[in-house]
Each structure stands twice: as structure tokens, then as C-alpha cells.
MARNUKE-320092 format. One record per residue: x, y, z of N, C-alpha, C in turn. Coordinates in steps of 0.05 Angstrom, whole numbers, padded with zeros to 5 digits, always signed. Layout:
% residues N
XYZXYZXYZ ...
//
This chain:
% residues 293
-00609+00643+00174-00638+00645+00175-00651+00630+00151 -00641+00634+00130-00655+00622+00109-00649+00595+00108 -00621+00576+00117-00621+00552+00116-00641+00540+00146 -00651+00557+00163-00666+00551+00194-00694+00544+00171 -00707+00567+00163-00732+00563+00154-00733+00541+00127 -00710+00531+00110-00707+00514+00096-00720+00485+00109 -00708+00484+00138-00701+00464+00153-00735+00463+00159 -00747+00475+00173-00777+00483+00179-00799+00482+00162 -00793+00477+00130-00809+00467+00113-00795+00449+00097 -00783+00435+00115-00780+00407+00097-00790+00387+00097 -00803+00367+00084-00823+00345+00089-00826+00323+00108 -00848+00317+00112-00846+00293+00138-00831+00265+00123 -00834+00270+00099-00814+00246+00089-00784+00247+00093 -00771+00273+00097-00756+00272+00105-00741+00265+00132 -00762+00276+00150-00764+00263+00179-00760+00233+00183 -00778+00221+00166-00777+00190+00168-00750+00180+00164 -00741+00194+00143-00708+00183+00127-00702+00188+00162 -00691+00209+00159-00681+00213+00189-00674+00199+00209 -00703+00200+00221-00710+00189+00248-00710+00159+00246 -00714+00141+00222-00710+00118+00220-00675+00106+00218 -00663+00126+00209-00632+00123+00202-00617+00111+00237 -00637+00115+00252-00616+00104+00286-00622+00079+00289 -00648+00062+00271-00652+00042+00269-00634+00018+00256 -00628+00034+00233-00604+00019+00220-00585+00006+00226 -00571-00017+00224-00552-00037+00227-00528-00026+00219 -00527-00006+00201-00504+00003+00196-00492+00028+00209 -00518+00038+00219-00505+00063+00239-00484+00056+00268 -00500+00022+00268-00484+00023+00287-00451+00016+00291 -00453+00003+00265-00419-00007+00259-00413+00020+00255 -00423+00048+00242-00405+00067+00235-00398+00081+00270 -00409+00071+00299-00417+00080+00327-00395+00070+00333 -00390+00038+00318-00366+00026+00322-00339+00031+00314 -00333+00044+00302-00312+00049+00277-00309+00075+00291 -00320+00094+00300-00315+00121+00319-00305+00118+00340 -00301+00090+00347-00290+00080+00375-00297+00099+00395 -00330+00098+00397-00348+00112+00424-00339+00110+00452 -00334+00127+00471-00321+00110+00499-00348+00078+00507 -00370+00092+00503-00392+00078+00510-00412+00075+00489 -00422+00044+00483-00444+00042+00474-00468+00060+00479 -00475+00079+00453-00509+00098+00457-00541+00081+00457 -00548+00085+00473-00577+00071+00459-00585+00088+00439 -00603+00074+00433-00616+00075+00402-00633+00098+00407 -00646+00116+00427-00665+00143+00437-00634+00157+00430 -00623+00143+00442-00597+00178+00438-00584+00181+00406 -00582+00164+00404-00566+00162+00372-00595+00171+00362 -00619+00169+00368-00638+00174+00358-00641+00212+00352 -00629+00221+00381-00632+00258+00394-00605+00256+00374 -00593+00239+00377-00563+00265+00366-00570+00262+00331 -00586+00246+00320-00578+00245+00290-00599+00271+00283 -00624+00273+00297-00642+00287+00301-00634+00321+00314 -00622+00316+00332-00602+00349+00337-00586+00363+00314 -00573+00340+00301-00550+00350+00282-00558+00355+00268 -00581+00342+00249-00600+00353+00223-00608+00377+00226 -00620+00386+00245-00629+00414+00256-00613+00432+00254 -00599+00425+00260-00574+00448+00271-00566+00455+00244 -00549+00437+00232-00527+00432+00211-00532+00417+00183 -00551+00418+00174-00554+00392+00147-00531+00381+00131 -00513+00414+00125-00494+00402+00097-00470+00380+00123 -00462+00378+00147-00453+00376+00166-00467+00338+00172 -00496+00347+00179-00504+00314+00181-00499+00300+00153 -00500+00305+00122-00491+00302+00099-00469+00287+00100 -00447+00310+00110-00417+00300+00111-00418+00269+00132 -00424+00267+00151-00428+00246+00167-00439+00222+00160 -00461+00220+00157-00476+00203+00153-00491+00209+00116 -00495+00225+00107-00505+00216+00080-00500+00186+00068 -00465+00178+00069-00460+00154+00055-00476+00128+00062 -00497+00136+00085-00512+00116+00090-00541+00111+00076 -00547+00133+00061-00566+00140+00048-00569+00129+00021 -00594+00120+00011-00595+00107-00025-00603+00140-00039 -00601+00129-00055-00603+00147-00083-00634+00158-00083 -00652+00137-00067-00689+00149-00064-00689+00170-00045 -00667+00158-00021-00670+00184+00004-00654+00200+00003 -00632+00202-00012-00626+00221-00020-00648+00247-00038 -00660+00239-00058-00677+00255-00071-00689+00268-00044 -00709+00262-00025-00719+00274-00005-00701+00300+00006 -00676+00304+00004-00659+00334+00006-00665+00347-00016 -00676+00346-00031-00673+00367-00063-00677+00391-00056 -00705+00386-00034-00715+00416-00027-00700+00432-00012 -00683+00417-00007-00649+00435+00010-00628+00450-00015 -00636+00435-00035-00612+00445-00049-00607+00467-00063 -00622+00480-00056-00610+00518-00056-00598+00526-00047 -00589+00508-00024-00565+00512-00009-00534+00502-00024 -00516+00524-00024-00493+00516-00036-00479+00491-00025 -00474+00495+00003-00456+00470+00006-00481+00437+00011 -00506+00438+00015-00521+00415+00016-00515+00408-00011 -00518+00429-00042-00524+00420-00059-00491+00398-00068 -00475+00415-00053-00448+00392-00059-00444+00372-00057 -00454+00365-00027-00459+00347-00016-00470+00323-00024 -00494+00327-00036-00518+00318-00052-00503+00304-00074 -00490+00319-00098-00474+00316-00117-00453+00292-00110 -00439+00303-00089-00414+00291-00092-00433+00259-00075 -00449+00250-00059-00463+00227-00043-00476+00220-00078 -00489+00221-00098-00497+00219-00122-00471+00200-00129 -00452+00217-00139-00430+00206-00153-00421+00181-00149 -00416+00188-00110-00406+00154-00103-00433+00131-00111 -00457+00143-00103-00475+00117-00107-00467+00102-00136 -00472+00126-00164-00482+00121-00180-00461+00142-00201 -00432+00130-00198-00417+00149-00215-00426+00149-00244 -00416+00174-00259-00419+00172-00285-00388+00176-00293 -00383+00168-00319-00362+00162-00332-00341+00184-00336 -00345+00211-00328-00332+00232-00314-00316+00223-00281 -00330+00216-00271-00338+00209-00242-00317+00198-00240 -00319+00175-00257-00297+00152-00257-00270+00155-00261 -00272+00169-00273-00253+00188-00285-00226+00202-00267 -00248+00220-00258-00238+00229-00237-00226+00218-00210 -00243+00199-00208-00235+00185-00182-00211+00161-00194 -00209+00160-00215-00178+00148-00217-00155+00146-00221 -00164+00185-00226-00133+00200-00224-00133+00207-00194 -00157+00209-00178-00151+00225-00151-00129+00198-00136 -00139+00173-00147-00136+00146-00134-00111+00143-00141 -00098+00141-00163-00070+00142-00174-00051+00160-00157 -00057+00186-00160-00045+00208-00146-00046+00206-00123 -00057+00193-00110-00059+00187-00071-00037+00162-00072 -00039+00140-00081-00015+00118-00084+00004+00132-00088 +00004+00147-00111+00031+00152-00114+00050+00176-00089 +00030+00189-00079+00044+00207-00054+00047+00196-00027 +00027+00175-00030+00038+00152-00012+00057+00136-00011 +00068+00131-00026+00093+00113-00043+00112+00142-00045 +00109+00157-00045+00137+00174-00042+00147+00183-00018 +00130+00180-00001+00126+00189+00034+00143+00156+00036 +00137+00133+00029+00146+00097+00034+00178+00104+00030 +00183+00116+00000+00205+00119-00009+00221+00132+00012 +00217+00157+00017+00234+00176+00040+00234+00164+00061 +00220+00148+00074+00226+00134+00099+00243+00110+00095 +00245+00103+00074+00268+00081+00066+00266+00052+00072 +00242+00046+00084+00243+00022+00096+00224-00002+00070 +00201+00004+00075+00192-00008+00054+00197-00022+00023 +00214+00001+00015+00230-00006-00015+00260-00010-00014 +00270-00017+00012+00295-00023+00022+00297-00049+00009 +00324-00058+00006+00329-00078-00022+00323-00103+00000 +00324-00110+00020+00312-00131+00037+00292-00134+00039 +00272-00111+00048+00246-00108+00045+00235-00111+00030 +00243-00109+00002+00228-00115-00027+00237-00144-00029 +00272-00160-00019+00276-00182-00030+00258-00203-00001 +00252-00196+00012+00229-00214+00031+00199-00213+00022 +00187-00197+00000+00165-00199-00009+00164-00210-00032 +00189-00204-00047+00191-00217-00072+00213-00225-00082 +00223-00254-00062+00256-00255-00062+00259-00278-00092 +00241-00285-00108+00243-00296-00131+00260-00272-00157 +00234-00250-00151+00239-00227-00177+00270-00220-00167 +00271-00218-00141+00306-00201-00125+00323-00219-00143 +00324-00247-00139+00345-00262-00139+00347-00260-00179 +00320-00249-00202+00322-00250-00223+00342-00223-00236 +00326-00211-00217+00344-00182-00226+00366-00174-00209 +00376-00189-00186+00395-00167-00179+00418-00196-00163 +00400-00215-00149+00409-00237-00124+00429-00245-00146 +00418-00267-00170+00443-00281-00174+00463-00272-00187 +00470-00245-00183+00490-00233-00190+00511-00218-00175 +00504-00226-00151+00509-00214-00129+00529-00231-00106 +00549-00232-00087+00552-00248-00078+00546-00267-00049 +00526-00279-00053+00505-00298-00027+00530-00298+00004 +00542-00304+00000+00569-00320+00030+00566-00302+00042 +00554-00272+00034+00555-00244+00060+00532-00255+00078 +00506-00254+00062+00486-00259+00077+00485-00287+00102 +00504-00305+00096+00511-00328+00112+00523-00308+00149 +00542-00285+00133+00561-00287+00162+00544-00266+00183 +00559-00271+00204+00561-00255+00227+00561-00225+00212 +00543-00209+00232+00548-00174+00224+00562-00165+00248 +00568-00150+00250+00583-00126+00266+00565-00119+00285 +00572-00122+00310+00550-00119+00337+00523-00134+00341 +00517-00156+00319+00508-00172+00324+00508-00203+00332 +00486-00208+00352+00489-00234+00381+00483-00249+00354 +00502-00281+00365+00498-00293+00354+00473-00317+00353 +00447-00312+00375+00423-00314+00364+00414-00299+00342 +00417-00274+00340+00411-00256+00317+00422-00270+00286 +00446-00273+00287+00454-00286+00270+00438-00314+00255 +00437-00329+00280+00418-00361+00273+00391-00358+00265 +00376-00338+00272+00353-00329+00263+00355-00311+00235 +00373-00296+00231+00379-00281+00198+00385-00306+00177 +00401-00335+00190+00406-00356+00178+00382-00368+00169 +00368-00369+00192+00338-00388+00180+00322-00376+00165 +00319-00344+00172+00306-00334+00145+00322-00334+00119 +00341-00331+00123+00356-00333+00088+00346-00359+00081 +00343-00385+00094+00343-00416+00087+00317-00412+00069 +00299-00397+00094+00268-00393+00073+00262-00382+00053 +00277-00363+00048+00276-00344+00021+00292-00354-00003 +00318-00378+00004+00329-00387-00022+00309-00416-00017 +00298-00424-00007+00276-00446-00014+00259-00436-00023 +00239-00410-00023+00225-00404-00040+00228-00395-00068 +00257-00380-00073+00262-00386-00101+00263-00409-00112 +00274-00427-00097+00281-00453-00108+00251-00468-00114 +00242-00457-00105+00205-00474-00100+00198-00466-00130 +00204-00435-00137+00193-00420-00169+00201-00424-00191 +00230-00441-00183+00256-00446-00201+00245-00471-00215 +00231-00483-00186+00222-00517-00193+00195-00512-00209 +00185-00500-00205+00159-00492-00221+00159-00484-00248 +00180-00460-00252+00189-00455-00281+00199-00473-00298 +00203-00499-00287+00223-00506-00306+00254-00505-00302 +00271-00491-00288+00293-00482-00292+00308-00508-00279 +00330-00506-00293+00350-00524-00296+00361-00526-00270 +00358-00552-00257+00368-00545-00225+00400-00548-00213 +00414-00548-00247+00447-00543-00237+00437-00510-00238 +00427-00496-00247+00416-00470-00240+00405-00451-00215 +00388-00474-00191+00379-00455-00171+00394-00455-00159 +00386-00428-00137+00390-00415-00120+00402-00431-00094 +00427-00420-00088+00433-00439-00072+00449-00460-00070 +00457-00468-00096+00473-00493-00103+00498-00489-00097 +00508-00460-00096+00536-00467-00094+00548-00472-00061 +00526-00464-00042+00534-00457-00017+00525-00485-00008 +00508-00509-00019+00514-00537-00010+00531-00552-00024 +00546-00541-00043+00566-00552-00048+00592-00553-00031 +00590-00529-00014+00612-00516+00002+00609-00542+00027 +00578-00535+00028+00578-00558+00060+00582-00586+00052 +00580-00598+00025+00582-00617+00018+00617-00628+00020 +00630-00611+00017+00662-00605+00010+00666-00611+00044 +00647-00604+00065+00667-00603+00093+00663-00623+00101 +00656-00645+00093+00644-00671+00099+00674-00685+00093 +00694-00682+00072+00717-00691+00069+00741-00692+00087 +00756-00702+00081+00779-00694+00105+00793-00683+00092 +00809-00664+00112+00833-00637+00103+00837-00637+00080 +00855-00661+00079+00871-00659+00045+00853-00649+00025 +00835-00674+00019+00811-00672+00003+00798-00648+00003 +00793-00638+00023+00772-00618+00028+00782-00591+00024 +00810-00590+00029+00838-00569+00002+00822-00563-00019 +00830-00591-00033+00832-00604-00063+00808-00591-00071 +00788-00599-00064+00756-00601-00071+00752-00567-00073 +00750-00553-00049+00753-00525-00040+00763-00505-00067 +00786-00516-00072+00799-00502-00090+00783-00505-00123 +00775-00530-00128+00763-00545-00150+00738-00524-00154 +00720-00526-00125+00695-00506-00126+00696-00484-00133 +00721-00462-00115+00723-00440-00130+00723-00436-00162 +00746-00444-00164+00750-00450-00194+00724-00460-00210 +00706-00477-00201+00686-00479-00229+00667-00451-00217 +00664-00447-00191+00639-00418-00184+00653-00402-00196 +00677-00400-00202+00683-00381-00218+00672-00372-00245 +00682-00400-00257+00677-00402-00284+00644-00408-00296 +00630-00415-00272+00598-00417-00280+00592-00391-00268 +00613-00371-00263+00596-00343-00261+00603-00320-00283 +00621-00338-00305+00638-00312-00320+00618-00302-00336 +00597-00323-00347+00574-00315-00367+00552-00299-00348 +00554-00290-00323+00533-00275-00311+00538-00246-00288 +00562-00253-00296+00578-00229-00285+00572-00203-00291 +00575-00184-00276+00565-00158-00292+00581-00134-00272 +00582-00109-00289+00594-00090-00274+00575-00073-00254 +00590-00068-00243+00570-00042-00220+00554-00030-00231 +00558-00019-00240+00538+00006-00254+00522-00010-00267 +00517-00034-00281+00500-00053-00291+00478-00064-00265 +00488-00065-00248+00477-00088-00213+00459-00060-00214 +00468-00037-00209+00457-00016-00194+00431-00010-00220 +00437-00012-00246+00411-00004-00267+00387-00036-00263 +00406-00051-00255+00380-00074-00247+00374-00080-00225 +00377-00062-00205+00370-00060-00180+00344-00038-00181 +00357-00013-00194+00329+00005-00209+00302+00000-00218 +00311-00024-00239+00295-00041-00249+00274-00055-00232 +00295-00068-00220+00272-00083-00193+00251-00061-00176 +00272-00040-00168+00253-00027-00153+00219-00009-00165 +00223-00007-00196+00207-00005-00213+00181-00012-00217 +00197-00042-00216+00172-00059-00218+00152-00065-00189 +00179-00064-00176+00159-00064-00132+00149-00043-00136 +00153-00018-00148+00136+00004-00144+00109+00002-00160 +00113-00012-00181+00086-00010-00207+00070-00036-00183 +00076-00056-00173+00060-00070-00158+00050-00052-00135 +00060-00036-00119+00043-00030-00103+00027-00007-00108 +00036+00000-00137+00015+00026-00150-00014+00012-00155 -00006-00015-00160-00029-00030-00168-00043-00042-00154 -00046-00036-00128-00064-00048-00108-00051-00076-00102 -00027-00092-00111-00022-00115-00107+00000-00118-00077 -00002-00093-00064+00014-00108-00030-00010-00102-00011 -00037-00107-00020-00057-00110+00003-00051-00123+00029 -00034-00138+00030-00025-00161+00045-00013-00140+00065 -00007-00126+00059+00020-00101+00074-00002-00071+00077 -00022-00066+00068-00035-00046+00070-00063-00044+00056 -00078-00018+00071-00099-00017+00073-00114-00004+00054 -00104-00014+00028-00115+00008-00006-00133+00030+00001 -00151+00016+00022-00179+00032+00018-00175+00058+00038 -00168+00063+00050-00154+00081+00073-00132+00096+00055 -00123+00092+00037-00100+00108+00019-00114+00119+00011 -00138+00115-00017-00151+00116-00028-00167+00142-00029 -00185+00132+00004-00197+00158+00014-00186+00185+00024 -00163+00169+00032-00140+00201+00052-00138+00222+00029 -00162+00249+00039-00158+00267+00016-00133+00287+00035 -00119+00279+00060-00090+00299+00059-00071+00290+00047 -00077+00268+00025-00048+00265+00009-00056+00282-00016 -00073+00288-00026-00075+00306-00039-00055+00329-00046 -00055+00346-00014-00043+00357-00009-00009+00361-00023 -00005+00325-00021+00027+00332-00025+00032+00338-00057 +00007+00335-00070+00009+00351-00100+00020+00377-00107 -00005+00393-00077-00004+00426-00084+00023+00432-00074 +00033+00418-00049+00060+00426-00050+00081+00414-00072 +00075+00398-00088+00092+00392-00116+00089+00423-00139 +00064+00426-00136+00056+00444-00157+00076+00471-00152 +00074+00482-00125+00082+00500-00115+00106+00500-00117 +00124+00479-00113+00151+00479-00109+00155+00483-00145 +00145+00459-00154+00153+00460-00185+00156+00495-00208 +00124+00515-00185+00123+00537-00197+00144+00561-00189 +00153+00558-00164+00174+00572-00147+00200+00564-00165 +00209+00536-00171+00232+00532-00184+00227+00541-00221 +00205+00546-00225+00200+00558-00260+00208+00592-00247 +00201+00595-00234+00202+00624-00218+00227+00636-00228 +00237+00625-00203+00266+00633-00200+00285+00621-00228 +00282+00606-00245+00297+00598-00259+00291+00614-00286 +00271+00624-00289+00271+00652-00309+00269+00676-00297 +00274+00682-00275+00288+00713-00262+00313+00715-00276 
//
């Protein structure tokens, strides 16, 4: 009753905000973005923005406020005795016109949504899968983990795979050691150094006949040997710079830098990742629980 008669002396300036809001250009991209079965005319979007104010304020707020400036906003004040309008109000304020609290806040909420998004990426395994990271960033792969690694697997045949499958895993490998080689050529680096050299050496070697191509074969091993003794490393070393790598793919996509792959702003806003906090919090207080019982 008291938010009905609120509604019943509220100003004709407020009406105007209103009833002019179905006019707007932007109401109708938000008509669009609801994916409507059917285009509304502008009388109906006119009744429904005009029904819902009536009905519901803190409700038309949630909806549509973010379409509102900071002048038509003021025109609600006389609502704001109302607890949830006055939130509303506040929190439509903030986004216009944050203050340095504001900011604040919204960039731990913004951090903490990446990052429970990126742990949901992690458990599904695909995204930070060591292929998946070395096809986005097969330069940094090949710094920290590729040339230490041995390339002639990625050449062969897999296990239950056609050998179109194969010729196509071939041509992408061709692309990914040409684009190191592209960064190699850019840096500077010494091109008895890139990526790749030893496996046209191999095809270079089949161009010989038998004997030769023995001789030669054996010659190659022997120096890939010995131009790998200074870069050799043990397992447990491959696996702490594989860590490494994955580190750094994680600090890039904490950082807004795989836009290319996703939609920041849609992370950003999703307040059910929130969520996967309170269940952090919870779990973390259940395990303090039980571990001093």
C-alpha cells in the first residue's frame, strides 16, 4: 500500500522520463538482445514500460534503469524511502558515475569472476590443455617447454587416426613452427637456432642415395644430439616449465588479453560466479571445522 500511494504521487516529470523511454533507440536494441518472438510497436512497449512502473518500480529499475542518466534518475528520489528502489538508485548512481570506493569494488568483484571462470576452464581441461595454449601461443610454448621437448612425435601417425586426419595435424604443425620461426626472425635469433631446423635437415638427408643418406642420417643424429646437450633438461624440470607456461596463459587471460576467445564483458557481469566464492568460503570453513575437532 504504501509503495501503491508512493507511485500515485509521483511527479508528471516522472511520467515523461517514462513514457518517453519507448521512444528511445536504445530500448529497442535492449527488445533486440531479449530475442522477442516478434517485433512490439512502439504503443505496446509504450503499455508494457508504463504497466511495469505501476505495478513494480524497484523491478522496472532492475530492467531498464541502466538506460537512464544521472538527471532522470534524480526524478525517483521521491521513491526512495523505499528500501529496495533506494538500492537500486545507488547501485544505477555507481555504474553512471562511480566513486573511488565503487571502483574499488568492482575490481575485486571483476578479478574474482575471471578468476572462477578460469577455474571452471581449468576443470574442463580443454582450454589450458598444453595444445590449446601451444595454438594460441605456440612462440611462448616452444620458449618454455617446445624446444626441449621432442618435435618427430608431433610429425607421426596417432593411434586410430585416418590418415587425412593425420595430413591436416601436419599442416597445422607446418603453421605453428612457421610462426615461431616468423618471432625467431623478428627477435633477432640466430637461425642455426629456429624452430624446425632439425626436421629439414632430416628431409634434406632423403634427397641422398642409400649409402649417403646412412652416412648423413647417422652424422645428424650425432650433431642433434650434441646441439641438444646444452638444453637438455630433466623431467621434473620440463614439468616446472610447463607450470610456468601455464602461469603465464593464466595471468593473460586474467588480464582481459584472450578477447579473441571470449566475451570479458559477459564474465564480468555474471554475478552466478560469484557464487563459486561462497562455496570456496564454505568449503574452506567446513575444512578449518573439522580440522580443529
Amino acid at each position: 500500500m504504501k509503495q501503491q500511494s508512493n507511485v500515485v504521487m509521483v511527479t508528471n516529470r516522472i511520467r515523461v522520463v517514462v513514457w518517453g523511454m519507448y521512444e528511445d533507440q536504445k530500448m529497442a536494441s535492449r527488445q533486440s538482445r531479449a530475442q522477442q518472438p516478434s517485433a512490439l510497436l512502439p504503443s505496446q512497449r509504450k503499455s508494457i514500460l508504463r504497466d511495469l512502473y505501476s505495478r513494480d518500480v524497484p523491478v522496472f529499475l532492475e530492467r531498464y534503469g541502466s538506460l537512464l542518466t544521472l538527471e532522470e534518475l534524480k526524478e525517483f528520489d521521491i521513491l526512495s524511502g523505499d528500501y529496495e528502489i533506494n538500492w537500486h538508485l545507488n547501485h544505477l548512481r555507481s555504474l553512471i558515475n562511480p566513486t573511488s570506493e565503487d571502483l574499488k569494488s568492482r575490481f575485486a568483484k571483476v578479478k574474482n569472476r575471471r578468476r572462477a571462470f578460469m577455474d571452471k576452464l581449468m576443470f574442463d581441461g580443454k582450454f589450458f590443455s598444453e595444445d590449446s595454449m601451444r595454438d594460441r601461443e605456440p612462440y611462448l610454448h616452444h620458449e618454455f617447454v617446445g624446444k626441449f621437448q621432442d618435435q618427430s612425435g608431433r610429425q607421426m601417425s596417432r593411434p586410430g587416426e585416418r590418415w587425412s586426419e593425420t595430413l591436416l595435424r601436419r599442416a597445422e604443425e607446418a603453421f605453428l613452427v612457421e610462426k615461431i620461426r616468423q618471432e625467431q626472425q623478428r627477435l633477432g635469433v640466430d637461425e642455426r637456432d629456429w624452430a624446425g631446423n632439425e626436421r629439414q635437415e632430416e628431409e634434406e638427408e632423403d634427397d641422398d642415395d642409400d649409402d649417403v643418406e646412412d652416412v648423413n642420417h647417422d652424422k645428424g643424429i650425432l650433431v642433434n644430439e650434441q646441439s641438444m646437450e646444452g638444453t637438455r633438461v630433466s623431467a621434473d624440470e620440463l614439468r616446472d616449465r610447463m607450470e610456468q607456461f601455464t602461469h603465464v596463459m593464466q595471468q593473460k587471460f586474467l588480464a582481459g588479453e584472450d578477447h579473441e576467445y571470449f566475451n570479458y564483458s559477459s564474465i564480468d557481469d555474471d554475478v552466478t560466479l560469484d557464487d563459486h566464492w561462497v562455496r570456496e568460503a564454505t568449503y574452506d570453513a567446513e575444512e578449518k571445522y573439522f580440522a580443529d575437532v
